[in-house]
C-alpha positions as YAML, in Angstrom:
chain: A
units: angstrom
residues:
- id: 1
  name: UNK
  ca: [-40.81, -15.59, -51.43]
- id: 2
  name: UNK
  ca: [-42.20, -12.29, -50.49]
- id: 3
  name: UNK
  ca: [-43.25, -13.65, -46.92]
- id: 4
  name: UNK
  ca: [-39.94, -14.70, -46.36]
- id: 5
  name: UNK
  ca: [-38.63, -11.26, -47.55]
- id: 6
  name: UNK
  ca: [-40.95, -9.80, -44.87]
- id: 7
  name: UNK
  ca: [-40.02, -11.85, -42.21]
- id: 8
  name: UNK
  ca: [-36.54, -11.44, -42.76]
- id: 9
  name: UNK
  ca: [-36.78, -7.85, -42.39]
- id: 10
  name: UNK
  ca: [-39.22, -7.87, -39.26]
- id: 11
  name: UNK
  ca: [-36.85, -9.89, -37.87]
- id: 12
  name: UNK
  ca: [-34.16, -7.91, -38.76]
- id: 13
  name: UNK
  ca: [-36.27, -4.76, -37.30]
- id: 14
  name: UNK
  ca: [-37.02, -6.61, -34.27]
- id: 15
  name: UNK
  ca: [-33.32, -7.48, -33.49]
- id: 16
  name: UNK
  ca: [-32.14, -3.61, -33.96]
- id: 17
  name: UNK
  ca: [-34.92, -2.21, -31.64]
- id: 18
  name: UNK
  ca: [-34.04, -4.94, -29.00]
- id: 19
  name: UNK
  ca: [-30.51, -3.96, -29.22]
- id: 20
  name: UNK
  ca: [-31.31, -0.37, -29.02]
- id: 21
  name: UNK
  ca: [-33.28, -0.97, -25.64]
- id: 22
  name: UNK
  ca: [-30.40, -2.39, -23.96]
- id: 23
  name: UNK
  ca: [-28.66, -0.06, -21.75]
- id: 24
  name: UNK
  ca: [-25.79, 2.04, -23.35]
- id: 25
  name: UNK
  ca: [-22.32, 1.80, -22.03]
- id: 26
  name: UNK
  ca: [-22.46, 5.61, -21.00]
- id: 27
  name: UNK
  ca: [-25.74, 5.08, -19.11]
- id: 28
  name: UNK
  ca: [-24.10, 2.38, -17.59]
- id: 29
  name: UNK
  ca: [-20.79, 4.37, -16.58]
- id: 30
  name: UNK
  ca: [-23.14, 7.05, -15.19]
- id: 31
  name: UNK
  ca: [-24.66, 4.46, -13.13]
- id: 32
  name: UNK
  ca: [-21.54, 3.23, -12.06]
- id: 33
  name: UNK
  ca: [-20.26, 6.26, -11.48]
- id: 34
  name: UNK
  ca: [-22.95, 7.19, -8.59]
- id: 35
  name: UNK
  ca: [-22.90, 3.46, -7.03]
- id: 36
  name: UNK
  ca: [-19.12, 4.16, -6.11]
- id: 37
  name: UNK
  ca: [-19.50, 8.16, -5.24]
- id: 38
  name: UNK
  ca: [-17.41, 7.58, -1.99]
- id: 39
  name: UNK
  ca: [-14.99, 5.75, -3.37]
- id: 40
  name: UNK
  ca: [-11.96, 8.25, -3.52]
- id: 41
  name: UNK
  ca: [-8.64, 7.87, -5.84]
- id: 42
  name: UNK
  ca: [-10.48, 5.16, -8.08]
- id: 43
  name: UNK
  ca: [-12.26, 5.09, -11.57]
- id: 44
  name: UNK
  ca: [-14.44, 3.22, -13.62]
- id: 45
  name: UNK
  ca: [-14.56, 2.36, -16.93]
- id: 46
  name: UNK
  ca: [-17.42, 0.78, -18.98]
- id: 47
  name: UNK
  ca: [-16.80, -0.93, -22.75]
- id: 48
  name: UNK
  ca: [-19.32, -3.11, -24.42]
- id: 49
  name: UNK
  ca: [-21.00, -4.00, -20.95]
- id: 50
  name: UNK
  ca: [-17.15, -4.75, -19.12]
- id: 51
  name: UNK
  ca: [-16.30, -2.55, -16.24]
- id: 52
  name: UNK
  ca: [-12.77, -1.65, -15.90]
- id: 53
  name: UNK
  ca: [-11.64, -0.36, -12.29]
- id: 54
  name: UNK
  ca: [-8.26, 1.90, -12.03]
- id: 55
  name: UNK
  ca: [-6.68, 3.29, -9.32]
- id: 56
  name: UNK
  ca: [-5.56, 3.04, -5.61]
- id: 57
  name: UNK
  ca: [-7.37, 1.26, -2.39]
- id: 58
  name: UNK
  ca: [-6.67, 2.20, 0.89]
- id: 59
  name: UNK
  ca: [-7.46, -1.24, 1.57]
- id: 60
  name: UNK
  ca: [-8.64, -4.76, 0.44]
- id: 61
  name: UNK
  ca: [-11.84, -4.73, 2.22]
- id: 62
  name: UNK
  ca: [-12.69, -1.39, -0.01]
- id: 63
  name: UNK
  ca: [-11.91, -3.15, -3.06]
- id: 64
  name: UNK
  ca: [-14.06, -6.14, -3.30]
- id: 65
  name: UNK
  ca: [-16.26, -4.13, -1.90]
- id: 66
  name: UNK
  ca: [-16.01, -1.91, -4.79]
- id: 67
  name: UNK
  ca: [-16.15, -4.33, -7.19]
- id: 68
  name: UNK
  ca: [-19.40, -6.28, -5.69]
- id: 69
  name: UNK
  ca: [-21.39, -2.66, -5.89]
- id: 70
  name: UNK
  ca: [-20.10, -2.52, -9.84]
- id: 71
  name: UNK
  ca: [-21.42, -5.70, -10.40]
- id: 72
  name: UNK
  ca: [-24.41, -5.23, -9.20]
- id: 73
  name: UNK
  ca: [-24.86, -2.18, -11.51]
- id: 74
  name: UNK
  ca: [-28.06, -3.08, -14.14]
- id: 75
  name: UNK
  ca: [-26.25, -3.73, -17.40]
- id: 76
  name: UNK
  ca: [-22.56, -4.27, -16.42]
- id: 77
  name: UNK
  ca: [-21.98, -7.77, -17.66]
- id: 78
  name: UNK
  ca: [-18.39, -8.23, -16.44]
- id: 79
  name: UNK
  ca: [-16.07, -6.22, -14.47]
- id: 80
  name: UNK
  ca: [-11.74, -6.07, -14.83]
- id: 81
  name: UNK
  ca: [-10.46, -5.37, -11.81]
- id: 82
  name: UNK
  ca: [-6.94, -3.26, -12.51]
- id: 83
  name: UNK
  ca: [-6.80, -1.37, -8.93]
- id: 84
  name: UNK
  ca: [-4.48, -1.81, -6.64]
- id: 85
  name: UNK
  ca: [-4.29, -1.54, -3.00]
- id: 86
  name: UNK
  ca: [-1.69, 0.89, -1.38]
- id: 87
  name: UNK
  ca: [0.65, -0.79, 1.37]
- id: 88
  name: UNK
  ca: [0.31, 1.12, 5.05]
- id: 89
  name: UNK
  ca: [3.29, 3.29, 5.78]
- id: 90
  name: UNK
  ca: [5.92, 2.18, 7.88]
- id: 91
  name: UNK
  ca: [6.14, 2.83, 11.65]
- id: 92
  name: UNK
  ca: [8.24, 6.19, 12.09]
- id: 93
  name: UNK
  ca: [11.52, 5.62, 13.90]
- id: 94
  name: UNK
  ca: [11.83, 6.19, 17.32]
- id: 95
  name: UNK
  ca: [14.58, 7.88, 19.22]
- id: 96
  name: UNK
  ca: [15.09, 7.53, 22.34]
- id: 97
  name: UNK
  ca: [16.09, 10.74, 24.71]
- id: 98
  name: UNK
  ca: [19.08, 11.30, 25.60]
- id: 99
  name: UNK
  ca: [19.11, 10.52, 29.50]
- id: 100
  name: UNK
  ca: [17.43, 7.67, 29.18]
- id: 101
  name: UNK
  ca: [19.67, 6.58, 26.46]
- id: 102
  name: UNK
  ca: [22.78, 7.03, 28.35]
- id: 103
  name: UNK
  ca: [21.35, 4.72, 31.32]
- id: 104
  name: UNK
  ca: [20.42, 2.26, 28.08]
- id: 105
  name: UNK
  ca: [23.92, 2.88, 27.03]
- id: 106
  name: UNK
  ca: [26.28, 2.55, 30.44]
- id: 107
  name: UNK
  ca: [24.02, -1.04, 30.96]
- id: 108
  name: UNK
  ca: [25.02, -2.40, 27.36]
- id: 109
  name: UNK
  ca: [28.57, -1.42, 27.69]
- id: 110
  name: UNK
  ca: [29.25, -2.04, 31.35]
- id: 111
  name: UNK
  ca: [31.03, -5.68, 30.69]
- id: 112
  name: UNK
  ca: [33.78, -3.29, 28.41]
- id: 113
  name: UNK
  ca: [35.76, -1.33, 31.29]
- id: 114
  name: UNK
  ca: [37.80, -0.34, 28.54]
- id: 115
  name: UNK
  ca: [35.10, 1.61, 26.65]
- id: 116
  name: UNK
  ca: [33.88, 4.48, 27.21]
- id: 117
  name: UNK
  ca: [30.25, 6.29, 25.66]
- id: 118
  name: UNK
  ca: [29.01, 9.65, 25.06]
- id: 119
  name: UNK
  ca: [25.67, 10.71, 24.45]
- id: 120
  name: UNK
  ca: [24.32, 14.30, 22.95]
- id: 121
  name: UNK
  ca: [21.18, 14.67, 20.93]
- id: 122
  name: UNK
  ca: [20.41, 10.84, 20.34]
- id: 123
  name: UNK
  ca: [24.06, 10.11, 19.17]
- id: 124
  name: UNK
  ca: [26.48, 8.10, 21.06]
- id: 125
  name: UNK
  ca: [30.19, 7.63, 20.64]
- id: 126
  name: UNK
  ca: [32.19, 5.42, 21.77]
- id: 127
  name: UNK
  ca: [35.78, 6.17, 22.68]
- id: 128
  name: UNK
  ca: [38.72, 3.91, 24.71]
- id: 129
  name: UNK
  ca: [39.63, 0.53, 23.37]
- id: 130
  name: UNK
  ca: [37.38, -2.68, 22.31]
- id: 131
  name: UNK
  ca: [38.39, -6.17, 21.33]
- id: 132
  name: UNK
  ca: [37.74, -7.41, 17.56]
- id: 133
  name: UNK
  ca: [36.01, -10.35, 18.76]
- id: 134
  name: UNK
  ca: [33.46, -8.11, 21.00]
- id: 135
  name: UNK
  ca: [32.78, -5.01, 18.31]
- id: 136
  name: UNK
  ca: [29.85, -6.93, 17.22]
- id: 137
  name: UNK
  ca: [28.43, -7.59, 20.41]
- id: 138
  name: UNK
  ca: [28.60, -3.98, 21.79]
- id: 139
  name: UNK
  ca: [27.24, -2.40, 18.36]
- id: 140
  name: UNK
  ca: [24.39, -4.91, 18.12]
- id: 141
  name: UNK
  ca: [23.62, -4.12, 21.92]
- id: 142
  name: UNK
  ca: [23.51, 0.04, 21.24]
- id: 143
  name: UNK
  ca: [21.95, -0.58, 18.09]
- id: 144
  name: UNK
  ca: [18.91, -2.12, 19.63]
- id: 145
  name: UNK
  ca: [18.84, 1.10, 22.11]
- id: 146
  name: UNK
  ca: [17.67, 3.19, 18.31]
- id: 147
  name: UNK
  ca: [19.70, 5.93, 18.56]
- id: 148
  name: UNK
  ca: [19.60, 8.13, 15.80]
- id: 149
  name: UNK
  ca: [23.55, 7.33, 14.94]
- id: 150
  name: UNK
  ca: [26.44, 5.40, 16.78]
- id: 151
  name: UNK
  ca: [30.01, 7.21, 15.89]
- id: 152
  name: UNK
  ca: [32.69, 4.59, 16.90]
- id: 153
  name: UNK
  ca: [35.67, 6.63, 17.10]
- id: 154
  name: UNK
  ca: [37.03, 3.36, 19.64]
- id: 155
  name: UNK
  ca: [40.28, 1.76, 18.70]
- id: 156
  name: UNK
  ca: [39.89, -2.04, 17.86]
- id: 157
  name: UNK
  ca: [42.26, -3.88, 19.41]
- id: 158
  name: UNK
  ca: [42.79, -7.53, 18.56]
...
């Protein structure tokens, strides 16, 4: 009985020290830490062996790239991957100037001898007379020329 005792509590003993020898979560974080040093606008989390990644990519290539290096960090055993990846921005607007907007502008509404179009500082209006039926047409033709506002102060005849 009192071998068994012992080699319960070698065992025991044995089991505690292994444990202790494995790598501890901070050590790990630290590790993790330096593998992604470049890595701006993201963190990292360790837990019980389970890396958590926060934060913002600039792109996807960046993040699995990322999340291979964390992998591959000695004692992670799984990694969460909670980061996101920010969209580009959009395109900025642009304006076209005003002369060659008013050429633009005379060609689109040249069919419309009843319609006239002014142009100062990227916005046109349009005075004189237009048909219901061809509103459409003409605002979908100077809207395609992006100017930065189209005043229709025309009078819509039917």
């Amino acid at each position: 009985m009192t071998i068994s005792i012992r080699a319960l509590a070698s065992a025991i003993a044995l089991s505690l020290v292994c444990v202790a020898c494995g790598p501890k979560d901070a050590d790990i974080n630290a590790s993790v830490n330096t593998a992604i040093a470049g890595v701006n606008g993201v963190t990292v989390n360790v837990v019980d062996g389970v890396a958590t990644i926060s934060g913002a990519f600039v792109n996807d290539s960046a993040k699995a790239s990322t999340e291979t290096v964390v992998k591959g960090v000695n004692g992670v055993k799984s990694v969460v991957d909670n980061a996101t990846v920010t969209p580009p921005p959009p395109p900025p607007v642009v304006i076209s100037p005003d002369e060659m907007l008013k050429n633009s502008v005379t060609a689109a509404i040249k069919d419309y001898s009843t319609l006239t179009a002014d142009v100062n500082d990227g916005v046109v209006t349009l005075t004189g007379e237009v048909k219901k039926s061809d509103l459409p047409k003409v605002m979908q033709a100077l809207n395609a020329l992006k100017p930065k506002k189209i005043e229709n102060k025309a009078t819509v005849k039917k």
